[in-house]
N, C-alpha and C positions, 0 to 999 in steps of 0.2 A: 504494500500500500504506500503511495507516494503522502509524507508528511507536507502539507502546505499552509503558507499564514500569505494573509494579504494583506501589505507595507503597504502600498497605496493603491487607490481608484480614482477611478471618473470625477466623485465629488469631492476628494480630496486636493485634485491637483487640477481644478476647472476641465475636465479631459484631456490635459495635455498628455497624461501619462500612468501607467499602472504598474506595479512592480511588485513582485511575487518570491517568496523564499520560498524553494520546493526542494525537498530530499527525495533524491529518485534511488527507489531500493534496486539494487541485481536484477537484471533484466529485464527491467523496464524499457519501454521506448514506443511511442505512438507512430504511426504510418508516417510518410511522406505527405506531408501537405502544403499550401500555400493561403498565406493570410493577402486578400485582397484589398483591406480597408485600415493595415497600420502594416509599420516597421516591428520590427523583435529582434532583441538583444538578450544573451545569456551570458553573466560573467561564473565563473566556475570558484565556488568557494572552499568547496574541499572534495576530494577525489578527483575520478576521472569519469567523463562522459565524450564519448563519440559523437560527433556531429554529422551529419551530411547537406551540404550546401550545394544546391543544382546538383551534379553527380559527384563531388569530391567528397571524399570521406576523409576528417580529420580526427586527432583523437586530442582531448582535450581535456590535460590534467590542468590540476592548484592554477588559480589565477588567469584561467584564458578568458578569452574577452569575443567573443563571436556576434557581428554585424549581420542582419538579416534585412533586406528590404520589402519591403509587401511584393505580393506577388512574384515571389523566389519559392521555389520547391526546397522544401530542408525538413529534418526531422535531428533527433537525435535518441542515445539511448545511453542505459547505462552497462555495459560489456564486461565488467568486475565485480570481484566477486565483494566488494564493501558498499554501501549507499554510498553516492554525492552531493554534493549540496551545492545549488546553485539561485541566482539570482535572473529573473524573466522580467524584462523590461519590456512594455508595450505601447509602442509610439505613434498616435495617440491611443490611451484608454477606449476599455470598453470588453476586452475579451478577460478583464478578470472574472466576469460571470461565467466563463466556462468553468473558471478555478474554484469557484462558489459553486457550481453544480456536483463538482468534482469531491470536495468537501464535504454536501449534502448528501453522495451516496456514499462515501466512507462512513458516514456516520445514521447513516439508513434514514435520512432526511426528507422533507419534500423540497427538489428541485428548485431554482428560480424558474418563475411561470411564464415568464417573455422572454426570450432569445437577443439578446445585441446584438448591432450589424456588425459587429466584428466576429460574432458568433458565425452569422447569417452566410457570410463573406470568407469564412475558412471552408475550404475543400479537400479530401484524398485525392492523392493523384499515385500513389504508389504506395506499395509495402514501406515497412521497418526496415528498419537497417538490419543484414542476417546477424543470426551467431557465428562466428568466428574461430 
């Protein structure tokens, strides 16, 4: 289960920006997708996680700093065998409500009932990164 806290939203920072502490446990990693209606930024706080940016796959231990622009195909995951801990930066706000839904079934919750267009506006376009 991915631990997450939400540092900022929407109403916090006028939508300019949302930012997210997530610890992604051992094998984790969602699909390939592309956000069409903001930027994403992950800075890497502790461990390593694999990135994938259009088709390059980087690996990305302590301290990386990885630039996404909306509508770039990228996923990442976590390939080790310890959690990492990173920082999701989302520019402008608005898809912390994915990370609020994400939250709400951890904890067997009921979901947020409206979608944000940044929700609206993410699509699959490919699988996870494999295992290795």
């Amino acid at each position: 289960m991915i631990d997450i806290r939400i540092l900022a939203r929407e109403a916090d920072t006028d939508g300019r920006l949302a930012v997210v502490d997530e610890v992604v446990p051992p094998g984790f990693g969602p699909e390939l997708h592309v956000h069409d209606t903001f930027d994403e930024a992950f800075y890497v706080l502790d461990g390593v996680l694999t990135f994938q940016v259009g088709t390059v796959i980087t690996r990305g231990p302590t301290y990386t700093w990885i630039w996404i622009p909306r509508r770039t195909p990228h996923t990442f995951a976590n390939r080790s065998q310890q959690p990492a801990r990173t920082l999701v930066l989302c520019v402008p706000a608005g898809f912390e409500r994915h990370f609020d839904r994400l939250i709400a079934r951890a904890g067997d919750r009921p979901e947020p009932a409206v979608r944000s267009a940044a929700e609206l506006g993410t699509h699959t376009v490919g699988p996870a990164i494999p295992d290795k």
